[in-house]
N, C-alpha and C positions, 0 to 999 in steps of 0.2 A: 518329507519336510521340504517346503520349497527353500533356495536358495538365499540369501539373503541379498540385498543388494549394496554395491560398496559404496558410499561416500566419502566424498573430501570436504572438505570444510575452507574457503580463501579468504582471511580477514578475521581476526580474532580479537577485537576489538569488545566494545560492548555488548553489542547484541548476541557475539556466537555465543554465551553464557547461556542463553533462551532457546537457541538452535541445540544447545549440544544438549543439554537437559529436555527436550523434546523426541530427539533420536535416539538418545540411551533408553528413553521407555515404549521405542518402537520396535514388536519383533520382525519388521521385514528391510529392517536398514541398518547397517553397519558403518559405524564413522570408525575408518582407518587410519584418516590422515586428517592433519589439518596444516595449516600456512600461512605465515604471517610474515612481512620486512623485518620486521622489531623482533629477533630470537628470543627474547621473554617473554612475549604474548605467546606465541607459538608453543615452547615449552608448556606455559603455564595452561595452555586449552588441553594442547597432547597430551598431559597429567588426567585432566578431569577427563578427558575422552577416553582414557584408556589407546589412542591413537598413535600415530609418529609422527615428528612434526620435520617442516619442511619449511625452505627460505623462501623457495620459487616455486609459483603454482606450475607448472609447464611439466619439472622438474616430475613435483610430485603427481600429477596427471597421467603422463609415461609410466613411472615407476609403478602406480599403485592400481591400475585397468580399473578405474574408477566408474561407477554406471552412475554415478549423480555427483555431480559438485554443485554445493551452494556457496556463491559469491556475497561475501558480508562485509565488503571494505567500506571505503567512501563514496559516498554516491556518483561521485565525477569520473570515478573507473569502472564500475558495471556495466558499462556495454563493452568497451577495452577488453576485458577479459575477458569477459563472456564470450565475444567475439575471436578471441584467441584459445579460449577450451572447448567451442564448440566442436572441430574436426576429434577433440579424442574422449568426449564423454557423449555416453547416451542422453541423458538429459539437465540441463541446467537450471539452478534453485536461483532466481537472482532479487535479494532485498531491494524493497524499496528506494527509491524513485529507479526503474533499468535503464534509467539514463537522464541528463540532465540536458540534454537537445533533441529535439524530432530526427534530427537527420544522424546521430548515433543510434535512438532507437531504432531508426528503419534498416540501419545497416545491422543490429542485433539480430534484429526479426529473420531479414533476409538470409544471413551465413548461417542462422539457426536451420531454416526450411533447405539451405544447401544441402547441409550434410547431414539432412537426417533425426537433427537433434532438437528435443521435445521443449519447449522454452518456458519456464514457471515463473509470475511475477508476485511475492509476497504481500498479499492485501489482507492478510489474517482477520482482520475484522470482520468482513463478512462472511465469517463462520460462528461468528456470537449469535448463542441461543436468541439473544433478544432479535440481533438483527436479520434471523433465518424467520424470525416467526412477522418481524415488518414485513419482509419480502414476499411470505406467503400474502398475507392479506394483501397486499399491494397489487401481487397476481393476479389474486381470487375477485380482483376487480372492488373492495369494499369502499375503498376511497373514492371512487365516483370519480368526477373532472379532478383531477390534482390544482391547487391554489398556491403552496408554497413551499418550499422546503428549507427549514436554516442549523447549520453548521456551527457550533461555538468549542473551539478549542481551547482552554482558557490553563494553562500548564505551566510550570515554573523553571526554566533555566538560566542558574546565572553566571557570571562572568570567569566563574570557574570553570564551571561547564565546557565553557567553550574556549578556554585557554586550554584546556586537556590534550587535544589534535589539531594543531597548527591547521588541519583542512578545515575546520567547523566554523560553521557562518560566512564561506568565502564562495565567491560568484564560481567559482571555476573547478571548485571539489564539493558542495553542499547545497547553496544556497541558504533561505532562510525558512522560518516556519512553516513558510508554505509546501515546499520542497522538503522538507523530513519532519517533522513533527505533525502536521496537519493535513501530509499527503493520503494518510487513509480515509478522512473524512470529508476529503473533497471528492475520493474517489465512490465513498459510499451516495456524495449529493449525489452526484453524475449518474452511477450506476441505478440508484432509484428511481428519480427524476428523469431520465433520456437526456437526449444531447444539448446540450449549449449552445445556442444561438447567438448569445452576446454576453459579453461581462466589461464590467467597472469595479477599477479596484483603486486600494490607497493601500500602502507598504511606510513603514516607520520603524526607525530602530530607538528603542527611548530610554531602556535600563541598559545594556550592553555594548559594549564596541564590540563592532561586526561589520564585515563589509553591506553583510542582507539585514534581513528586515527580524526583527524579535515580535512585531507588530503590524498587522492587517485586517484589512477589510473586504470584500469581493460583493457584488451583485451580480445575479446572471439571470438571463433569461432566456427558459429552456425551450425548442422547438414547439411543442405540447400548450406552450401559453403559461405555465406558470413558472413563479421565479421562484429565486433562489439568494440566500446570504450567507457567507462567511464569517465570520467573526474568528481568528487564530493571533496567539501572542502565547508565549513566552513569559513575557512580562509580567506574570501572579505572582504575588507573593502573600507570603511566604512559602507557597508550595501548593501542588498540583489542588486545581480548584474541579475539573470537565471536560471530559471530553465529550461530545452529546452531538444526536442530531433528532430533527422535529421533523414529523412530514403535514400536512396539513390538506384535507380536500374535504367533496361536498359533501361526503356521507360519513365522514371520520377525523378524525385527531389522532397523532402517537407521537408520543418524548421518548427515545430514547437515552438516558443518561448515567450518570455514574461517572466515572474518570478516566473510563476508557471503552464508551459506547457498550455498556455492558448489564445496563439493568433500564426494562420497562419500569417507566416514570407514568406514562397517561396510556391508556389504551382504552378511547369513547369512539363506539360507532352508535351510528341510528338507529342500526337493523343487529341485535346483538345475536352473538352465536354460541354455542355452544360450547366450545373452547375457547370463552375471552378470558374467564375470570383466569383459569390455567397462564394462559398468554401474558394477562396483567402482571403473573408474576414471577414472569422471567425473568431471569438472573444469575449473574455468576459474582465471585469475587476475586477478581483478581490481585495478583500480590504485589503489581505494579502495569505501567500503560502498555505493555505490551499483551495481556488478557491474555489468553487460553487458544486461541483463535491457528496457534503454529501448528496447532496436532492434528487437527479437521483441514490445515492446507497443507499439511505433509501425506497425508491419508488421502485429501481430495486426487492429489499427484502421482500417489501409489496407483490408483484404481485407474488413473490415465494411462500411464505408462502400460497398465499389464492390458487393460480392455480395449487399447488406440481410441479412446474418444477425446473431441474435445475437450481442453480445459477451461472451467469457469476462469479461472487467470494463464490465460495464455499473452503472449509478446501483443496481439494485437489489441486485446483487451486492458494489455498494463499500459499502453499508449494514450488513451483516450483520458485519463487521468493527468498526465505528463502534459497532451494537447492544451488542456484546460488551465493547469499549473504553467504555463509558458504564456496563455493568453490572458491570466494574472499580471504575470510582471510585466508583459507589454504592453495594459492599460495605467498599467501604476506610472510608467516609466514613460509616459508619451500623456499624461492623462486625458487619455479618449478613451471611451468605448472600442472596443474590439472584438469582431466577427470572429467566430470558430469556422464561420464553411458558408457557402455561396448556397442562398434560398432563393430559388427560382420562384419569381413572380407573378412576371408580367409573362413568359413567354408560352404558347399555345402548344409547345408537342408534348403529343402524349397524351391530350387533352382534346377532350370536343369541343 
């Protein structure tokens, strides 16, 4: 029987509810520990984990020869720690956004490849049946020239919500919609569509006090020629309306939606296949926005770890989402247009 492997848990807020319920029905991972500031949280995860709980992650790292710790605080400290567990775990789980500036994630990345240690960044969605079955045809070339692709986040958080943790909706531990709520679904545009070329956004906060934005907009336009929309708020009421994304080219159409990018809605190509009708009816149900999606990226991570191959969400891959989410708010906040990366022209090398 192989070994199992030990995990820690850092941050025991909402989300590790979903983490620790995904590891307890994993037989190749063991949650020993977990760690929280707030000794309630902590108790009350180290209950359900069956774990020990701990004040200080550093602490509990030494103590417990830990081969994976996932980082699940506020998104303003994930690279922080990360960067601080990195010398004494084999590999780090770090949620959503792994950082809230370029220049923490590149220091994340880097002390990562120092010492060794294997860097996972939580984009769970793109393990949804529906969205594995967009990406194959996508692959398989069916779309032809790609036309468009748009994003509509449309979810309900209110002023409760975010009175909960004094971090939430604040520039300097969260940000706004775009930066956690709507972070996976910009990173599925990106990741479909290729790289961003340029974007124009508008940011508005309209139901909640918050320093960020409960309400946005983005246009982009990707390398490839075809664009791109956002549409992300908060602001639904009375409760979770979509979470969805559309791709659109010459030889096809597909919606995927539901309320957390989880069920094929359209699936028309020109040239049909043999596996559409199958494909059409993809879907899952899940029992809230975080879907199914944690157990296929804690498994994608296992198979890294034991095989050394690349990860589909490795530190340089969770970046390029982050890239884009940063040249959001710097067209909202300058209202210009803003370049992701310099597209050589005019100039002849390389070139006959």
């Amino acid at each position: 029987m192989t070994e199992k492997l030990r995990v820690g848990l850092v941050g025991c807020g909402r989300i590790s509810t979903r983490h620790i319920e995904v590891l307890k029905a994993m037989e190749d991972l063991d949650v020993v520990a977990v760690c929280d500031t707030a000794p309630g949280r902590a108790e009350n995860a180290a209950v359900a984990a069956s774990a020990r709980a701990y004040g200080d992650h550093l602490e509990m790292a030494r103590a417990e020869r830990l081969d994976v710790v996932s980082i699940l605080t506020e998104s303003g400290s994930h690279a922080r720690l990360g960067a601080e567990l990195a010398p004494l775990v084999g590999a780090l789980v770090v949620e959503k956004p792994m950082a809230l500036t370029l220049d923490d994630a590149d220091r994340l990345i880097e002390t990562c490849e120092r010492h060794g240690t294997r860097l996972f960044v939580v984009k769970q969605n793109r393990f949804n049946p529906a969205i594995v079955r967009l990406r194959e045809a996508l692959d398989a070339g069916r779309f032809g020239k790609l036309v468009m692709g748009t994003v509509r986040v449309r979810w309900c958080r209110t002023q409760q919500y975010y009175d909960q943790d004094t971090w939430r909706g604040t520039w300097k531990d969260d940000g706004g919609v775009f930066t956690n709520q709507a972070s996976h679904h910009v990173d599925l545009l990106q990741w479909l569509l290729g790289p961003v070329e340029s974007v124009m956004a508008y940011t508005s906060s309209r139901l909640v006090a918050i320093e960020t934005e409960d309400t946005g907009v983005a246009i982009m336009r990707f390398l490839n020629g075809a664009l791109g929309v956002v549409e992300a708020t908060t602001a639904t009421r009375p409760r979770d309306l979509e979470g969805s994304i559309s791709l659109l080219g010459e030889r096809g159409s597909v919606v995927v939606g539901g309320f957390a990018v989880n069920r094929v809605d359209t699936w028309n190509f020109a040239e049909p296949e043999s596996g559409d009708t199958e494909a059409a009816g993809a879907a899952t149900a899940p029992p809230n926005v975080y879907g199914f999606g944690h157990y296929a990226f804690y498994r994608d991570a296992l198979e890294c770890i034991s095989s050394g191959r690349r990860a589909m969400l490795d530190g340089i891959e969770g970046r390029k989402s982050l890239e884009l989410i940063n040249a959001i708010y710097e067209s909202a906040a300058t209202h210009a247009e803003v370049r992701l990366r310099y597209v050589p022209r005019g100039v002849r090398l390389g070139r006959q």
